[in-house]
SEKEKOL-386334 format. One record per residue (C-alpha): residue number from 0; residue in one letter; x, y, z. Coordinates in steps of 0.5 Angstrom, whole numbers, plus 500, padded with zeros to 3 digits. Layout:
<recs>
<NUM, "A", <X, Y, Z>> ...
</recs>
This chain:
<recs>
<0, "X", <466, 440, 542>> <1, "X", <465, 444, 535>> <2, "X", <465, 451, 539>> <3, "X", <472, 448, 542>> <4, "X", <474, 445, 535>> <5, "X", <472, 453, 531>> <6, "X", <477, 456, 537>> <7, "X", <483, 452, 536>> <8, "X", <482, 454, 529>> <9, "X", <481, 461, 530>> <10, "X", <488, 461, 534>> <11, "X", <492, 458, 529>> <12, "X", <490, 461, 522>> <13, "X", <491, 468, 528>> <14, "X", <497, 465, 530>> <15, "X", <499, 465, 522>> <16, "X", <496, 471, 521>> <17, "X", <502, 474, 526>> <18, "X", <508, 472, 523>> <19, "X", <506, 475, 517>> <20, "X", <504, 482, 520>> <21, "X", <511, 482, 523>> <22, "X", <514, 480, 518>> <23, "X", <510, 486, 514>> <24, "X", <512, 492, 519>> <25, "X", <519, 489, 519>> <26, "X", <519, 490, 511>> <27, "X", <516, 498, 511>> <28, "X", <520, 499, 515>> <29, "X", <526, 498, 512>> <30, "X", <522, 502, 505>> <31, "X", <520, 508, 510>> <32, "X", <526, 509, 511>> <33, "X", <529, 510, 505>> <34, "X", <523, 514, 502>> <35, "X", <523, 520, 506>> <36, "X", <530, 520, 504>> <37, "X", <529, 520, 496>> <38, "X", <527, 527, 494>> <39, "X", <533, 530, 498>> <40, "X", <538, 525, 495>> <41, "X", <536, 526, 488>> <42, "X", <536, 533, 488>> <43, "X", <543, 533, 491>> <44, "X", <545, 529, 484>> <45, "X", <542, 535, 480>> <46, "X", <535, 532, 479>> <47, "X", <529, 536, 478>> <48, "X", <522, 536, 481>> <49, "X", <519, 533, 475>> <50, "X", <525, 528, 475>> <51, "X", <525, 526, 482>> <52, "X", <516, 525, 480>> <53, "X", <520, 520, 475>> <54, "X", <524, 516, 479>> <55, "X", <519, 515, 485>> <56, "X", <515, 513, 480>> <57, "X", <519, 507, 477>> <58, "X", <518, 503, 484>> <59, "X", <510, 502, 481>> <60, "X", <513, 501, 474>> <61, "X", <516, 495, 476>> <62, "X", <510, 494, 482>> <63, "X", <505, 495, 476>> <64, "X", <508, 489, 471>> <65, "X", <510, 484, 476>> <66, "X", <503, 485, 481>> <67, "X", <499, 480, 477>> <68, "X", <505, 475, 475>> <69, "X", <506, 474, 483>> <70, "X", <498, 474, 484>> <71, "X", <499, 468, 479>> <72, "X", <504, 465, 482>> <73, "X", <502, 465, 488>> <74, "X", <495, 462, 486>> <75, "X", <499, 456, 483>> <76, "X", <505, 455, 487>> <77, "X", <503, 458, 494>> <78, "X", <503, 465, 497>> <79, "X", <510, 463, 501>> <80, "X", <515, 463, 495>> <81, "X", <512, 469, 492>> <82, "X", <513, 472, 499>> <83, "X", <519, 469, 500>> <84, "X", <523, 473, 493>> <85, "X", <519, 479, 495>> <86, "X", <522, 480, 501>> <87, "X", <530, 478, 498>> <88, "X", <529, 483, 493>> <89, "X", <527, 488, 498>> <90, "X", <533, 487, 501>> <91, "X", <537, 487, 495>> <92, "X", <534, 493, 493>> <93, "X", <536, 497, 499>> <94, "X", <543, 495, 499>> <95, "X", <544, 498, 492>> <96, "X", <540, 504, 495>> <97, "X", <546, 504, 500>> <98, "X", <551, 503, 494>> <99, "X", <548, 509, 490>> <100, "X", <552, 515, 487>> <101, "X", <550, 517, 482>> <102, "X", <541, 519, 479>> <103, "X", <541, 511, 475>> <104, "X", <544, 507, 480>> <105, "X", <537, 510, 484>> <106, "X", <533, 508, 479>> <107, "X", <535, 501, 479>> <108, "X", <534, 501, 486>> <109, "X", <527, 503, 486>> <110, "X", <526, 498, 480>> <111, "X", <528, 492, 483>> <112, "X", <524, 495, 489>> <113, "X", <518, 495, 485>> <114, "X", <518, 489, 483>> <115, "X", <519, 485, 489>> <116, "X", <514, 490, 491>> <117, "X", <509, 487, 486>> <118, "X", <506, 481, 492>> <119, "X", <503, 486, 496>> <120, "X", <497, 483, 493>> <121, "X", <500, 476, 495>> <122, "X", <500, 478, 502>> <123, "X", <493, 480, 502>> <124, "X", <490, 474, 499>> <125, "X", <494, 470, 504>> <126, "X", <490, 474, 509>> <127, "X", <484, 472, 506>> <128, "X", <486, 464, 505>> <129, "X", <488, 464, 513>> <130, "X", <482, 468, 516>> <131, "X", <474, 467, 516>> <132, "X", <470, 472, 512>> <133, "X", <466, 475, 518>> <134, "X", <474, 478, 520>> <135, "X", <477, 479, 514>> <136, "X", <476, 486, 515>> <137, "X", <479, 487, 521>> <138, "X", <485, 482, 519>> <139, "X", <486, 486, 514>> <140, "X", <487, 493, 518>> <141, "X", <491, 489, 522>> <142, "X", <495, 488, 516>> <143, "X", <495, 496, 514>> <144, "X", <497, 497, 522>> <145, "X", <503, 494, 521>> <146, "X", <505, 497, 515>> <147, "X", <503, 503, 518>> <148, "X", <507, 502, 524>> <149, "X", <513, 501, 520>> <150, "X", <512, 507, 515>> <151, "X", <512, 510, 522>> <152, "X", <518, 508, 525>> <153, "X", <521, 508, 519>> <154, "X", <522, 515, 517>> <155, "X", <526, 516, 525>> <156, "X", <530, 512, 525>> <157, "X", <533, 513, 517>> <158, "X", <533, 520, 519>> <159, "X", <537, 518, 525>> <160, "X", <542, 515, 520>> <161, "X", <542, 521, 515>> <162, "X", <547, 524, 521>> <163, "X", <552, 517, 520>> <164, "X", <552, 519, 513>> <165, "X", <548, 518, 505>> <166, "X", <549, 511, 505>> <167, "X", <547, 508, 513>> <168, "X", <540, 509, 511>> <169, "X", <540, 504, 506>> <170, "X", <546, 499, 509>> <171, "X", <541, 499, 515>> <172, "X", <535, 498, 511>> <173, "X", <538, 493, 507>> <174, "X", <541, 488, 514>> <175, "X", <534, 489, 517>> <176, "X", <530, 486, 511>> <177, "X", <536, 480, 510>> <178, "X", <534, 478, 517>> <179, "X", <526, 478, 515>> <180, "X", <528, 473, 510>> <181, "X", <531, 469, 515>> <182, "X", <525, 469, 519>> <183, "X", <520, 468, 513>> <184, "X", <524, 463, 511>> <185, "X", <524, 460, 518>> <186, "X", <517, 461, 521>> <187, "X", <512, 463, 514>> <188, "X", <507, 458, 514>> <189, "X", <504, 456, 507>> <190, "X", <496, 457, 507>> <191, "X", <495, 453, 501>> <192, "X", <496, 445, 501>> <193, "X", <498, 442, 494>> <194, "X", <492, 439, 494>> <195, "X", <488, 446, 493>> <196, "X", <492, 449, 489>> <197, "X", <492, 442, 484>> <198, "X", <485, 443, 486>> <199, "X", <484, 451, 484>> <200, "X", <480, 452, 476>> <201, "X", <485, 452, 471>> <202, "X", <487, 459, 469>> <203, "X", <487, 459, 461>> <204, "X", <487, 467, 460>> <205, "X", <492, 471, 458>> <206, "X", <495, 474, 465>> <207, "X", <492, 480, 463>> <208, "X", <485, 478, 461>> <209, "X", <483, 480, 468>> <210, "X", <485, 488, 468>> <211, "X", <483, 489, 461>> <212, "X", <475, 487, 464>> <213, "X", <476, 492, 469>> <214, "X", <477, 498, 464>> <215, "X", <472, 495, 458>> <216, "X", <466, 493, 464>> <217, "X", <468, 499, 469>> <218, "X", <462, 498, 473>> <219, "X", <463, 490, 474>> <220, "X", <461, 489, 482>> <221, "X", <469, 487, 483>> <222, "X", <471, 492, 477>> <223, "X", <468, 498, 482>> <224, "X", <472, 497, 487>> <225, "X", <479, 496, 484>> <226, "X", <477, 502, 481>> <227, "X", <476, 506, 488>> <228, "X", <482, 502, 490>> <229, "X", <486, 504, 485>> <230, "X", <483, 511, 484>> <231, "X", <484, 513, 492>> <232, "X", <491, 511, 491>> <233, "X", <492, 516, 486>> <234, "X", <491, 521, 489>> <235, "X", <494, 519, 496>> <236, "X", <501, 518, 492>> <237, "X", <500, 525, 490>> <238, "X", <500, 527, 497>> <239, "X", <506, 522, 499>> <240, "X", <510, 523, 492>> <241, "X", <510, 531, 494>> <242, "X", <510, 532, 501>> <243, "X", <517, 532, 502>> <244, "X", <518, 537, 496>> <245, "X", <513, 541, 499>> <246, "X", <515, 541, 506>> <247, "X", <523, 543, 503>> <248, "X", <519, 549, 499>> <249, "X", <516, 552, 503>> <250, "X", <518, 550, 511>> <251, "X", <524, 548, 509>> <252, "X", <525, 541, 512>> <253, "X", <531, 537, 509>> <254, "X", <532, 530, 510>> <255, "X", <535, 530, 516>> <256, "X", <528, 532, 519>> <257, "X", <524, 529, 514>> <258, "X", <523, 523, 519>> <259, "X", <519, 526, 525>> <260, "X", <513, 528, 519>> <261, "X", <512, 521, 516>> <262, "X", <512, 518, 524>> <263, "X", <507, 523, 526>> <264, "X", <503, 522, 519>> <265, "X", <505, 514, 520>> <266, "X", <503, 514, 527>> <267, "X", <495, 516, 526>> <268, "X", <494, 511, 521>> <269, "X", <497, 505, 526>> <270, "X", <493, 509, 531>> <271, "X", <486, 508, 527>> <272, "X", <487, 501, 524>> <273, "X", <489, 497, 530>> <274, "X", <484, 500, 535>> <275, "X", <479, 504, 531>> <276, "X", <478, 500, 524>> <277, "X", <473, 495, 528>> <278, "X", <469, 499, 532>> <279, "X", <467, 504, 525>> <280, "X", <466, 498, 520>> <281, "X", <461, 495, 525>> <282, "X", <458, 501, 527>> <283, "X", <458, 503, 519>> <284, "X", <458, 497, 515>> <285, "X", <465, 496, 510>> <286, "X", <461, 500, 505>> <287, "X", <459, 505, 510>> <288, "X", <467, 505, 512>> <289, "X", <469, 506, 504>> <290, "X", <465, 512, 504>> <291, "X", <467, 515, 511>> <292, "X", <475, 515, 509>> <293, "X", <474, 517, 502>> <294, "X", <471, 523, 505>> <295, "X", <476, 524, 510>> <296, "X", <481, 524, 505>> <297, "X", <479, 529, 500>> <298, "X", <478, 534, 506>> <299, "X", <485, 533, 508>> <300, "X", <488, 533, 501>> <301, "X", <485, 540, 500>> <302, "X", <486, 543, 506>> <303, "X", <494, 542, 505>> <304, "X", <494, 548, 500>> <305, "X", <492, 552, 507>> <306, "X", <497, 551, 512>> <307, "X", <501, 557, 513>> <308, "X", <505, 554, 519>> <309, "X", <507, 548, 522>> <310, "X", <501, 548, 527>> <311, "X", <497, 549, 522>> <312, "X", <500, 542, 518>> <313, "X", <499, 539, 525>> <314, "X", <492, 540, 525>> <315, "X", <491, 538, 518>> <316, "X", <495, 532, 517>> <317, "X", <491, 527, 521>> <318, "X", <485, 528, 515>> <319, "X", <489, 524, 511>> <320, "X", <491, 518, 515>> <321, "X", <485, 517, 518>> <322, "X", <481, 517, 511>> <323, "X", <486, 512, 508>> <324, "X", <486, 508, 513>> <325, "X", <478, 507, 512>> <326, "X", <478, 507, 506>> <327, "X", <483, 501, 503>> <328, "X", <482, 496, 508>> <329, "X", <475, 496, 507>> <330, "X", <475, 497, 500>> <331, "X", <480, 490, 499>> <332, "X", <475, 486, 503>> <333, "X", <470, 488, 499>> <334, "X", <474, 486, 494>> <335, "X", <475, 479, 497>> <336, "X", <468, 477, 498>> <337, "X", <467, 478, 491>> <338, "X", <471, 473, 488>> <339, "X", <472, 466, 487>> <340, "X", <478, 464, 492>> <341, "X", <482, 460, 486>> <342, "X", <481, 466, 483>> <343, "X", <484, 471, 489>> <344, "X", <491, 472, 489>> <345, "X", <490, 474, 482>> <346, "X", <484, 479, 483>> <347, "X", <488, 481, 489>> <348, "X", <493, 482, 483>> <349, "X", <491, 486, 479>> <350, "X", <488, 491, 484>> <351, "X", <495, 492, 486>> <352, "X", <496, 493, 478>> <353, "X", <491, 498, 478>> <354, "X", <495, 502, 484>> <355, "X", <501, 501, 480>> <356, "X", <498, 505, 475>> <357, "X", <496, 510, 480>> <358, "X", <503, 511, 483>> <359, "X", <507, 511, 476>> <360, "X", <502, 516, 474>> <361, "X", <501, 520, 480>> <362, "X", <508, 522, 482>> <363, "X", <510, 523, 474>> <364, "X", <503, 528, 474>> <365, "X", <505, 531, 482>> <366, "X", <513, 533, 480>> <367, "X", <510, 537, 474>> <368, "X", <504, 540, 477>> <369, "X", <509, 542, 483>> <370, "X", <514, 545, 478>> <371, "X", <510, 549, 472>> <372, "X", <502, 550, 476>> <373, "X", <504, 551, 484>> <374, "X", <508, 547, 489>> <375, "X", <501, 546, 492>> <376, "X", <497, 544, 486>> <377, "X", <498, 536, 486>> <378, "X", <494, 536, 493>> <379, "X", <489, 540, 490>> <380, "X", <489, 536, 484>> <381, "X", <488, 529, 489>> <382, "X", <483, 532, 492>> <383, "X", <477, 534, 487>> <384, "X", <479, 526, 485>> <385, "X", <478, 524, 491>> <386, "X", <471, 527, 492>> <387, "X", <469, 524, 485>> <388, "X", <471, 516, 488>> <389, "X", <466, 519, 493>> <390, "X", <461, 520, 488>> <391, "X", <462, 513, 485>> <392, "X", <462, 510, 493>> <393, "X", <455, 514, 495>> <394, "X", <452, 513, 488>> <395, "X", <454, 506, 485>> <396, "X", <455, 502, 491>> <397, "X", <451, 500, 497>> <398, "X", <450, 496, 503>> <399, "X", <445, 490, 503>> <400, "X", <443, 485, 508>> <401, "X", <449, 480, 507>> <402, "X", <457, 482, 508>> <403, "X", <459, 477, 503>> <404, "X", <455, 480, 498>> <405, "X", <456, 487, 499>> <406, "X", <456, 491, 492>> <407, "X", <451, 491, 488>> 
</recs>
């Protein structure tokens, strides 16, 4: 009777879980296909390379300031408000996208963007509040899947837009998300009933007590982790901050072939996320993944500056992918086992505040390196960081018996 009792509630919190996903590929989708297209678009209205760097990074600006303010909320109100205004701000954003004519009316759009952006870590505590721990690893790259499965498809189809004119992307992205509102509004499950909200610890420090202790006590089981959380993302927002510029110097790819090298870049991710992740975190453990992808990733970014051809591109690319999909699902579910679950939506926020710093200063740094050293030198730059968050994994961070005690 129990054996039965745990499946049906394994069924339900996966039935949860499902609506989310969708709703969470629906959404990338809509922002992969706008990325891609920024670089270019910016350039026609006389941006410079480090300009462009600056108007990638104020999406994580905004996603910086407003990350922990929806984990808060999230925590006393419920995830599916916080997910809900998300999404709306999404779909906002994509509309002025459409409407933009000149270099400001892009910065507004990556703002509002950003800030809607900011409950990336409101949909990971969701994830945490609807699985069991022994899965949480696995739902949580199931949740990257999508995410890459959007990001794959994305760029495609914003490309395919691009031929219909420079605002189609934007006004089709923009439909896409209204329609995600609708379903979230109609299918999203709340996962935190009032009485466990009334029921969760009062927070009485200030909203931004929990980041200062990541950087005054860095070496904090949970402090380490948002660390190799937020400086991996660093150096991956170089990477994708720069590609495009990269591929237009030296290639010559413009925004109406851009697309087919995120689907590509995209399509590996998916790949390794919802058929391999599983299979290498039990062979290896979550820390033994973290270390895994951290490798693979720094191998990739400095094999970039090699590539002479796009055979080449093909063979190296997968590096990347393959490394990020390893490393920050793994790394997040670490994370969330070492946290009080009344305290999750707002660790899980200030985790995302930590990449928002990592994309607000990886672009900005990125459009300069790309500008003044090399167009090559922000990959190598994301490389020797990376291989330092390896040092940290290998040397500071351990498996042990218990999962739910894994960092020590």
């Amino acid at each position: 009777m129990r054996a039965a009792t745990s499946t049906t509630t394994k069924r339900h919190q996966f039935r949860q879980l499902g609506v989310l996903i969708g709703l969470n590929f629906v959404d990338m989708m809509g922002f992969a296909m706008v990325l891609p297209l920024l670089p270019f678009y910016a350039q026609k209205l006389s941006a410079s390379p480090e300009m462009v760097g600056v108007l990638l990074a104020s999406f994580s600006i905004a996603q910086l300031v407003a990350a922990p303010i929806w984990g808060r909320v999230s925590d006393r109100y419920g995830r599916r408000p916080a997910l809900l205004i998300g999404l709306m701000a999404s779909a906002l954003a994509f509309l002025v996208f459409g409407l933009a004519t000149s270099l400001w009316v892009l910065f507004l759009s990556r703002i509002v963007q950003g800030a809607g952006g900011g409950t990336t870590g409101v949909a990971q505590a969701y994830v945490s509040d609807t699985v069991a721990k022994e899965d949480r690893a696995r739902a949580l790259g199931w949740l990257s899947a999508a995410t890459n499965a959007g990001i794959s498809i994305g760029p495609a189809i914003g490309s395919l837009a691009a031929h219909l004119g420079r605002a189609a992307p934007g006004y089709f992205a923009a439909g896409l998300c209204f329609m995600n509102v609708i379903a979230a509004w109609r299918w999203l499950p709340e996962t935190r009933t009032a009485a466990q909200r009334a029921a969760a610890p009062p927070q009485r420090r200030p909203l931004w007590h929990a980041a200062y202790e990541v950087v005054a006590h860095p070496f904090g089981p949970r402090e380490r982790l948002i660390w190799i959380y937020g400086i991996g993302m660093f150096a991956f927002s170089l990477l994708t901050g720069m590609l495009a510029l990269w591929l237009g110097a030296r290639f010559g790819i413009n925004e109406k072939t851009i697309g087919w090298y995120f689907v590509y870049y995209g399509l590996l991710s998916f790949v390794v996320r919802l058929f391999f992740l599983g299979p290498v975190v039990n062979r290896f453990g979550e820390v033994g993944t973290m270390r895994l992808g951290t490798l693979l990733l720094a191998a990739g970014m400095l094999m970039y500056p090699l590539a002479t051809s796009i055979w080449m591109m093909v063979i190296i690319i997968p590096f990347v992918p393959i490394g990020t999909a390893l490393l920050f699902p793994a790394t997040t579910s670490l994370l969330s086992h070492s946290t009080d679950p009344g305290e999750l939506g707002t660790t899980m926020g200030v985790a995302q505040t930590f990449a928002g710093v990592a994309r607000v200063a990886a672009p900005i740094l990125g459009g300069i390196a790309f500008q003044r050293i090399g167009i090559s030198a922000p990959f190598t730059i994301g490389g020797i960081i990376v291989l330092m968050v390896a040092w940290v994994a290998f040397r500071h961070i351990r498996p042990v018996a218990s999962a739910e005690h894994a960092v020590t």
